[in-house]
C-alpha positions in Angstrom: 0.0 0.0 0.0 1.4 3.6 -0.9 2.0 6.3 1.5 -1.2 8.2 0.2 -3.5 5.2 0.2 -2.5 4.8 4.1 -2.7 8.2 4.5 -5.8 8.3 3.6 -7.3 4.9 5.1 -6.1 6.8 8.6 -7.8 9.8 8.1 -11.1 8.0 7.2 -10.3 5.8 11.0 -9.3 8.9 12.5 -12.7 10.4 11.7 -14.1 7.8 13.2 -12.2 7.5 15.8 -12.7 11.5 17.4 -16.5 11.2 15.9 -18.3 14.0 13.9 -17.4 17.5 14.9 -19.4 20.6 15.6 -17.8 23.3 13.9 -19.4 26.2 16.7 -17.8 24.0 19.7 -14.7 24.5 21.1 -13.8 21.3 21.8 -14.8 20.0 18.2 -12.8 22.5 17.3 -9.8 21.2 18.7 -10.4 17.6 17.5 -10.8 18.8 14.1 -7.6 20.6 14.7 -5.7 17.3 16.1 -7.0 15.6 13.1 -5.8 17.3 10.6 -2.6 17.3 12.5 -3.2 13.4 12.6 -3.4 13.3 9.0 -0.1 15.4 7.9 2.2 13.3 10.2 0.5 10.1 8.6 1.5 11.6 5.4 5.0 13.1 5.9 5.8 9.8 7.6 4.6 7.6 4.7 6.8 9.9 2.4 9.7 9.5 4.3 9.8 13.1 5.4 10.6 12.0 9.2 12.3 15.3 9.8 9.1 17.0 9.3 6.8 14.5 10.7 9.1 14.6 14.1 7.8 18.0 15.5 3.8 17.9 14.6 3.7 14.0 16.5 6.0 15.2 19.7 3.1 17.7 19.4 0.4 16.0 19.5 2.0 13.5 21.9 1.9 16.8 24.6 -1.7 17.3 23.7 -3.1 14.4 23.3 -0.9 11.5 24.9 -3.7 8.6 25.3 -5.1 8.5 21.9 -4.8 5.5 20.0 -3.9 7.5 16.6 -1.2 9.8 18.6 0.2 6.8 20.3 0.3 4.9 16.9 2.0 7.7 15.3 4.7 7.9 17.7 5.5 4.1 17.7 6.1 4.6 13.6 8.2 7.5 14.4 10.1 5.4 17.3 10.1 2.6 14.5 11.7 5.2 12.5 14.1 5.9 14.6 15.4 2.6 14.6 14.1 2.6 18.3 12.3 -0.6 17.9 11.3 -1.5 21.5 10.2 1.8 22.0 7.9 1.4 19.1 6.4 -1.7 21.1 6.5 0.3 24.1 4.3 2.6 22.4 1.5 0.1 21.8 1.1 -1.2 25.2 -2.7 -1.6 25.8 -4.1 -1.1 22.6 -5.8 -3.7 20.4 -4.3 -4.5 16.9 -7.5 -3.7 15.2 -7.0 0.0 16.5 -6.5 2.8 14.0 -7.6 0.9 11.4 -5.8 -2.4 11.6 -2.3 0.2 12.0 -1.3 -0.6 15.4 -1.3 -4.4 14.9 0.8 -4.0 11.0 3.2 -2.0 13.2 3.6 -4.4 16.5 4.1 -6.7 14.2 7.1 -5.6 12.0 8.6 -3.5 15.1 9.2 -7.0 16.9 10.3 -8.9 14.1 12.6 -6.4 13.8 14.0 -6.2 16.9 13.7 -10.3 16.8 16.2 -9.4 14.2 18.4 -6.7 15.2 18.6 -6.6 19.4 22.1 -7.6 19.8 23.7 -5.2 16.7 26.4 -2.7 17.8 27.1 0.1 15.5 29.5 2.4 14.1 29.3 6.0 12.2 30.7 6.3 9.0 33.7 8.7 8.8 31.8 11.6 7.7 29.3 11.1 10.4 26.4 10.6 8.0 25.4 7.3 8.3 25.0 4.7 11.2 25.5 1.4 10.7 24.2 -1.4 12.9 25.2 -4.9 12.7 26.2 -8.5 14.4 28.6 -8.7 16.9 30.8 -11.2 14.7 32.5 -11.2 11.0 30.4 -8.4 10.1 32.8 -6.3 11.8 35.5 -6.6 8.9 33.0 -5.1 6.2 31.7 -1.5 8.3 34.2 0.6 7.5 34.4 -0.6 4.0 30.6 -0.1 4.4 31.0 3.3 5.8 33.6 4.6 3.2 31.8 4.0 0.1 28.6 5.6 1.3 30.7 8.5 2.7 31.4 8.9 -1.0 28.6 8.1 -2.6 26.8 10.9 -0.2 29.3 13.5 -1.6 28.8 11.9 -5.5 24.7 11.0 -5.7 24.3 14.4 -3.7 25.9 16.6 -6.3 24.3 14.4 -8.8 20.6 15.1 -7.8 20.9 17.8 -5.4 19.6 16.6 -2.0 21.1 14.9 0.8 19.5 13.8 3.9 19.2 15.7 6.5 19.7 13.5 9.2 22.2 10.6 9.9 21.1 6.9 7.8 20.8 4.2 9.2 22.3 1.0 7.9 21.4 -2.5 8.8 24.0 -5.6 8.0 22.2 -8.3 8.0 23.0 -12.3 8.8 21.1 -14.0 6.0 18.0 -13.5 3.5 15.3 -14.7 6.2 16.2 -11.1 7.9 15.7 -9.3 5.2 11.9 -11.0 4.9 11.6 -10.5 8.6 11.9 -6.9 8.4 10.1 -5.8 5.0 7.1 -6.6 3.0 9.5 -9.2 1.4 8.9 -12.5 1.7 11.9 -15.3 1.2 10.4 -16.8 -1.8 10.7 -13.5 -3.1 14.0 -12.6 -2.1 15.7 -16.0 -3.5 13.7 -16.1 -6.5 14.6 -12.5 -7.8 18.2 -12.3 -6.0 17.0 -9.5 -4.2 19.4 -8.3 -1.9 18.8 -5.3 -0.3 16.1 -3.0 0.6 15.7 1.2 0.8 12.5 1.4 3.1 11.2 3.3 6.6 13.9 5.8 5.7 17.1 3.4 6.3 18.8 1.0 4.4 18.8 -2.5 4.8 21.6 -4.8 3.4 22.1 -8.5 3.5 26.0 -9.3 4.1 27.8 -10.7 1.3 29.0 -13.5 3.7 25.0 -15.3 2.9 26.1 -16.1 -0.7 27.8 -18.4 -2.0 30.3 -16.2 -4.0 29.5 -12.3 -3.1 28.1 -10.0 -4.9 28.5 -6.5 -5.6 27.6 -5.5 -2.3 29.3 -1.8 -2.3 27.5 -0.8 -5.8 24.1 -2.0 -3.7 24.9 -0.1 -0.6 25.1 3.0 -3.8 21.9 1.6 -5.3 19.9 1.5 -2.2 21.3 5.0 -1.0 20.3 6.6 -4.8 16.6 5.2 -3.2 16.8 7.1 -0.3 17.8 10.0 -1.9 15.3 9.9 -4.8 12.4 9.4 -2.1 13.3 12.2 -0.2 14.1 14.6 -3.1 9.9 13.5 -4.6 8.7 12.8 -1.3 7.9 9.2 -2.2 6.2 9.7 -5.5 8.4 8.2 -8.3 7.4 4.6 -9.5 9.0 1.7 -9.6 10.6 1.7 -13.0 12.0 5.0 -12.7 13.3 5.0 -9.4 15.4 1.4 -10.4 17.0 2.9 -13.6 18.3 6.3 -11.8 19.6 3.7 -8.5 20.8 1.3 -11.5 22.3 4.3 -13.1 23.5 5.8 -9.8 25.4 2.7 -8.2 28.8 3.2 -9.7 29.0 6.7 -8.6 30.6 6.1 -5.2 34.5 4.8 -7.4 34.1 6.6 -10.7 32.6 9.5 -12.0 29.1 9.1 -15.1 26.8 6.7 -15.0 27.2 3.1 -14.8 27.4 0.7 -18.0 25.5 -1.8 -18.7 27.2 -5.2 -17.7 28.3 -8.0 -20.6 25.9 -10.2 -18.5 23.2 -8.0 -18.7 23.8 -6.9 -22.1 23.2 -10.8 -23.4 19.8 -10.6 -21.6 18.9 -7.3 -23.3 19.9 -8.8 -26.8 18.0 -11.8 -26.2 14.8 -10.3 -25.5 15.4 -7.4 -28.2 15.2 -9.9 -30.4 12.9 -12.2 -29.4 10.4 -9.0 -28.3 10.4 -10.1 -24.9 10.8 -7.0 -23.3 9.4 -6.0 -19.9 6.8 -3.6 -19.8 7.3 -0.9 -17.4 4.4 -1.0 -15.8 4.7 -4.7 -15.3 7.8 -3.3 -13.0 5.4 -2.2 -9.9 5.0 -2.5 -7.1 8.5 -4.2 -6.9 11.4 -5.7 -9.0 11.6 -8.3 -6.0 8.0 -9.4 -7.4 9.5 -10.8 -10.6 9.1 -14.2 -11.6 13.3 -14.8 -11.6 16.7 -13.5 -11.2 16.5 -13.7 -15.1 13.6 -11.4 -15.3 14.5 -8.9 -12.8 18.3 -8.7 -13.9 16.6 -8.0 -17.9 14.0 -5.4 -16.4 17.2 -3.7 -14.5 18.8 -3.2 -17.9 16.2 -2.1 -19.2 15.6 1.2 -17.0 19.4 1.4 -17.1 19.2 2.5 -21.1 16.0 4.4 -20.3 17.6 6.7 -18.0 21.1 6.3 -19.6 19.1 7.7 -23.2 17.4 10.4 -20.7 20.5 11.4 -19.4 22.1 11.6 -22.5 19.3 13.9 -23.8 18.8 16.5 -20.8 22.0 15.7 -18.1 21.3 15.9 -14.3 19.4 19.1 -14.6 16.6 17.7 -16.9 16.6 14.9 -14.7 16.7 16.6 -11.2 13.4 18.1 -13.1 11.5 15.0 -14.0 11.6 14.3 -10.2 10.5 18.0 -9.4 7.6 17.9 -11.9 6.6 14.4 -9.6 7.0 16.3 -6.4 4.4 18.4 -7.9 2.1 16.1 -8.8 2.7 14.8 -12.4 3.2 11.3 -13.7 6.3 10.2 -14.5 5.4 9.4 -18.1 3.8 13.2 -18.0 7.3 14.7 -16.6 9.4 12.3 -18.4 7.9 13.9 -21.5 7.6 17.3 -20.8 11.3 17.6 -20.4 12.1 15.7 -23.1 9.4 17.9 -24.9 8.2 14.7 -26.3 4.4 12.8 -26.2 5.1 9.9 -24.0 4.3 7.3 -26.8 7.3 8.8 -28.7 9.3 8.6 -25.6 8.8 5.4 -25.9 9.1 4.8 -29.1 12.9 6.7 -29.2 13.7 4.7 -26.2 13.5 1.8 -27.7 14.9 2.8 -31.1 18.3 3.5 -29.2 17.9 0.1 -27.7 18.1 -1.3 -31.2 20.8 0.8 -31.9 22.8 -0.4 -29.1 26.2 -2.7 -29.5 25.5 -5.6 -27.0 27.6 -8.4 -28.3 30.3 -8.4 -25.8 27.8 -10.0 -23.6 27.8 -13.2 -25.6 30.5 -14.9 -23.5 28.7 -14.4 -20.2 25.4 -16.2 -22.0 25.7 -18.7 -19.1 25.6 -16.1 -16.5 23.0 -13.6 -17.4 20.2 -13.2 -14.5 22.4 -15.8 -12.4 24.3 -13.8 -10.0 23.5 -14.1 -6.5 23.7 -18.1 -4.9 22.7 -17.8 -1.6 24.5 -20.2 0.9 21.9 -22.5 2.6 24.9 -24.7 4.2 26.2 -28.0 3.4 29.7 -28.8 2.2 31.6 -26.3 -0.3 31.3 -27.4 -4.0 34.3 -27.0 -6.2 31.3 -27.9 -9.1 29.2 -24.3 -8.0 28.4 -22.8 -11.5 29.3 -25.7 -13.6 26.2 -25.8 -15.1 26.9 -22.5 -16.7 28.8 -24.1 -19.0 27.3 -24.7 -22.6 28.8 -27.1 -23.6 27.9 -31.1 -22.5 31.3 -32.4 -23.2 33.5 -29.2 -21.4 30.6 -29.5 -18.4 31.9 -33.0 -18.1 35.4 -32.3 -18.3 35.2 -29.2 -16.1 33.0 -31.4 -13.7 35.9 -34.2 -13.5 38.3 -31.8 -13.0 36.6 -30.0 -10.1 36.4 -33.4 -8.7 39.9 -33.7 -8.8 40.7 -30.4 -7.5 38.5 -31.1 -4.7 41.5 -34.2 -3.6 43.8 -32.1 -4.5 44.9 -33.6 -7.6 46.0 -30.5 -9.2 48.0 -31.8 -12.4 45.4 -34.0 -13.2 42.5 -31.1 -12.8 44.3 -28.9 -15.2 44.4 -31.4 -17.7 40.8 -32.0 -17.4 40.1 -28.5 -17.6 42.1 -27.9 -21.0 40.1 -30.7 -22.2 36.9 -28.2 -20.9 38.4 -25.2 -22.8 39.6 -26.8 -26.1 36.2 -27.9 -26.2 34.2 -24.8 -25.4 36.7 -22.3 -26.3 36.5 -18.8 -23.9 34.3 -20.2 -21.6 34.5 -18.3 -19.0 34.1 -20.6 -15.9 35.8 -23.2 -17.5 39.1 -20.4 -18.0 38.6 -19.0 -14.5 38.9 -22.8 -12.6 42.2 -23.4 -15.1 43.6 -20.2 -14.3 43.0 -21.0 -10.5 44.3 -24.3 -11.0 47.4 -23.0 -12.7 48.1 -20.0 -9.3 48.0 -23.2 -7.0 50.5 -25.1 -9.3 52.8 -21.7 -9.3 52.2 -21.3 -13.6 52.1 -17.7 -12.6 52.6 -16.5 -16.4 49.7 -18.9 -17.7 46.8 -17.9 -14.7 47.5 -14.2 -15.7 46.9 -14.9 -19.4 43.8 -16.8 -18.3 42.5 -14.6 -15.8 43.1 -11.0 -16.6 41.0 -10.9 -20.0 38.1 -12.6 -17.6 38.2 -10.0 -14.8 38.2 -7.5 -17.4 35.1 -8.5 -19.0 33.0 -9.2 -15.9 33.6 -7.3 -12.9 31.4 -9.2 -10.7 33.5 -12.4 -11.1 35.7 -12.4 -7.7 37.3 -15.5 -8.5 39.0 -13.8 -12.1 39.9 -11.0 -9.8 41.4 -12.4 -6.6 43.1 -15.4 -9.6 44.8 -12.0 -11.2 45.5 -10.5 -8.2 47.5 -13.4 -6.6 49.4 -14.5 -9.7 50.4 -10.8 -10.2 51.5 -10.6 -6.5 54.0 -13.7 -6.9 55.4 -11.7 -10.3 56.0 -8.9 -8.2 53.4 -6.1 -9.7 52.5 -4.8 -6.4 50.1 -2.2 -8.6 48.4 -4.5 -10.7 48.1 -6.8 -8.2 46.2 -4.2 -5.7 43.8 -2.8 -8.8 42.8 -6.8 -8.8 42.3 -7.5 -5.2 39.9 -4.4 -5.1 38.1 -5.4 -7.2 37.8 -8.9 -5.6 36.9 -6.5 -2.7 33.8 -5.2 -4.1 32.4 -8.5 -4.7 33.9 -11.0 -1.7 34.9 -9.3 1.1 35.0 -12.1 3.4 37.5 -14.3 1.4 41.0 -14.4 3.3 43.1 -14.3 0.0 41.3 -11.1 -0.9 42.5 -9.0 2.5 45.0 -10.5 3.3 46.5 -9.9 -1.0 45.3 -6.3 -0.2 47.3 -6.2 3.2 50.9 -6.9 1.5 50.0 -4.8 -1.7 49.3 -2.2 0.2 52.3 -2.5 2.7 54.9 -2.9 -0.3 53.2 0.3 -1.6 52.9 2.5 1.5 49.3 2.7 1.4 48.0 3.6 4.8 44.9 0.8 4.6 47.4 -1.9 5.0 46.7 -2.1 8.8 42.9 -2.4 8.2 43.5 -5.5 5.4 45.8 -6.6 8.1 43.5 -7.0 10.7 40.7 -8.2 8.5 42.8 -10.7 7.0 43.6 -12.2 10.4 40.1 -11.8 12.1 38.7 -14.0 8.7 42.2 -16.6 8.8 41.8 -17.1 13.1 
């Protein structure tokens, strides 16, 4: 339910609630004055405008303590506020049918909540903007990481759209997916069937750690993404859709390393080809009320493209001022297909029509190596033993999957020799496939072939940036060759992606000591915190 559907649902139980009102008695007048009162906090709150919200409810709370809709409004600002007990606290005594069904919604989510989130400790960011709460526990080695890049994405996104929160953000880490469904409208069948990650809702973000997959995933660019949320809600009050608000976080999430807007991935390009061709795009519309509502990882990583080009063709026609405008006309009150078009000076079918014009234009075939990986990112760990096989089924090929399974198997009993040869057999039957080159080039790093892993592995972290294993491959082979430089540019990127693997820190720790860098003591001490 949107912000102005609940808004209005309270002010129909709020009527109710005070009864009808005399307009020539004083005490009718004052109801009608609490609520209206009533009504704007309702509103501000449900478009994330808790800085506003904050003064009329501590109002109301002085004049009007005991009323169910007062004390409901000050558990969702206590909710708010991350003070989730409190928000409990607030509801003491009153039925969950009260306020229209409200109090019991909000009970309900404050405790699973705090089910989820009474032990964290937190930290603040360097710059002081954000707070970020987490587990007591591994968590620990990601924060600051954490902190940094949304320190910089604060600076970047900010100049970008021209709004930055007001107050300090607060960040959840969280253990595993089940959280994340604990704590939003989510549920896990959503979350594992679209990959969904991460969440920008009741004005804070919430992240799940890359230690719950399998492999990582690009966990910094989503702490970018889900900021560019915050920001865009905040800067419309709440009133840009779905598609729109995706392809300016899509477009957005880079922003915190490098300046522009982000590409579009190989991986992602294949999808887009595939369904250019085979007119099997997503409608926009069909995008609401949330990509997390999509039927796969495969459709919700296509329908991300998609919005990517739209806002990437939008940008490219008006820059950040047109843009900062679309969201202004929606402030206001307009449509997005109604401001989309009136900046672009365009009827929205035409917008539409020129939209998808460019997507035929567009070069997409160096996605055609990743076809095995496109909308298959994010394998979240549900326990059991380690796999050296994860991802073989990527692989096209029925005679390389079985060599590339055989030798997995064999690197598993550390059979090196006898993997690599099996994994040749892989690649001279499926040419550049990329899992099939990433496990040889590993293979080759543990067997000290230095020369042949970097010939393997720094074309494949190249074209994918979300493949850790290419990276941290690159990275250590570079390191034993004595290219301190290259070998730090690799395990940074490895960084961005898998955090929580010991070669990645504790590569970063001695690249960074050999080349003076002042974050060697942090990779240090990560790097022995994940190897104790």
């Amino acid at each position: 339910m949107t912000g102005r559907v609940r808004a209005l649902t309270l002010c129909a139980a709020a009527v109710l609630l005070l009864g009808p009102l005399d307009p020539g008695d004083a005490a009718a007048r004052k109801s009608k004055s609490q609520l209206g009162e009533v009504i704007k906090a309702s509103r501000l709150l449900y478009s994330e405008r808790v800085p506003e919200a904050r003064p009329i409810i501590q109002e109301l709370v002085k004049r009007a303590p005991k009323a169910p809709e007062v004390r409901w409004l000050a558990a969702e600002l206590a909710f708010f506020d991350g003070d989730y007990a409190g928000a409990i606290q607030q509801l003491d005594g009153l039925d969950d049918g009260d306020v229209d069904g409200r109090v019991g919604q909000t009970r309900g989510l404050a405790s699973s909540t705090l089910a989820v989130t009474k032990d964290f400790i937190h930290k603040t960011s360097s710059g002081g903007h954000f707070e970020i709460w987490y587990a007591d526990g591994p968590d620990e080695v990601i924060v600051d990481l954490a902190g940094d890049a949304l320190e910089a994405a604060y600076r970047e996104v900010g100049a970008d759209l021209g709004w930055t929160p007001s107050e300090p953000v607060r960040v959840e880490l969280l253990g595993k997916p089940v959280d994340l469904a604990a704590m939003s409208p989510l549920t896990q069948q959503d979350i594992e069937t679209t990959g969904t990650i991460a969440l920008s809702k009741y004005g804070k973000l919430m992240v799940v750690s890359p230690r719950a997959t399998l492999t990582g995933y690009a966990w910094m660019d989503t702490l970018d993404h889900e900021y560019t949320h915050l920001v865009v809600s905040g800067l419309s009050h709440d009133t840009v859709p779905v598609w729109l608000q995706e392809g300016l976080a899509r477009f957005e999430q880079e922003r915190w390393r490098k300046p522009g807007g982000a590409s579009l991935p190989p991986a992602e390009q294949q999808l887009l080809a595939t369904a250019i061709k085979g007119r099997r795009l997503i409608e926009l519309d069909a995008m609401h009320p949330s990509m997390a509502k999509l039927p796969s990882q495969e459709a919700a990583a296509l329908a991300y493209a998609e919005v990517l080009t739209l806002v990437t063709w939008i940008h490219g026609k008006v820059g950040w001022e047109g843009l900062r405008r679309v969201i202004a006309l929606q402030k206001d009150g307009k449509s997005a297909p109604r401001a989309v078009a009136e900046v672009l000076e365009l009827k929205w079918p035409k917008v539409q029509r020129a939209w998808k014009s460019y997507l035929r234009g567009l070069d997409l075939s160096a996605g055609k190596p990743l076809a095995g990986r496109a909308g298959k990112r994010i394998r979240f760990d549900k326990g059991g033993e380690a796999s050296e096989n994860v991802g073989v089924d990527e692989v096209a090929s029925a005679k390389a999957r079985k060599f590339a399974r055989l030798g997995g198997m064999l690197r598993a009993r550390g059979h090196l020799d006898a993997a690599a040869i099996e994994y040749e057999k892989a690649l001279a039957a499926a040419g550049t496939e990329p899992y099939v080159a990433g496990k040889l080039a590993r293979t080759y790093v543990e067997l000290g072939e230095y020369d042949k892993a970097i010939e393997l592995a720094r074309p494949l972290a190249t074209l994918d940036e979300q493949d850790p294993v290419a990276a941290v491959t690159l990275g250590v082979a570079l390191a034993a060759k004595g290219d301190d430089a290259g070998a730090r540019d690799a395990f940074e990127q490895a960084l961005r992606i898998s955090p929580f693997d010991p070669a990645v820190r504790c590569g970063l720790a001695d690249a960074y000591h050999h080349l003076g860098d002042g974050r060697a003591d942090r990779e240090r001490a990560a790097c022995e915190r994940l190897r104790s």
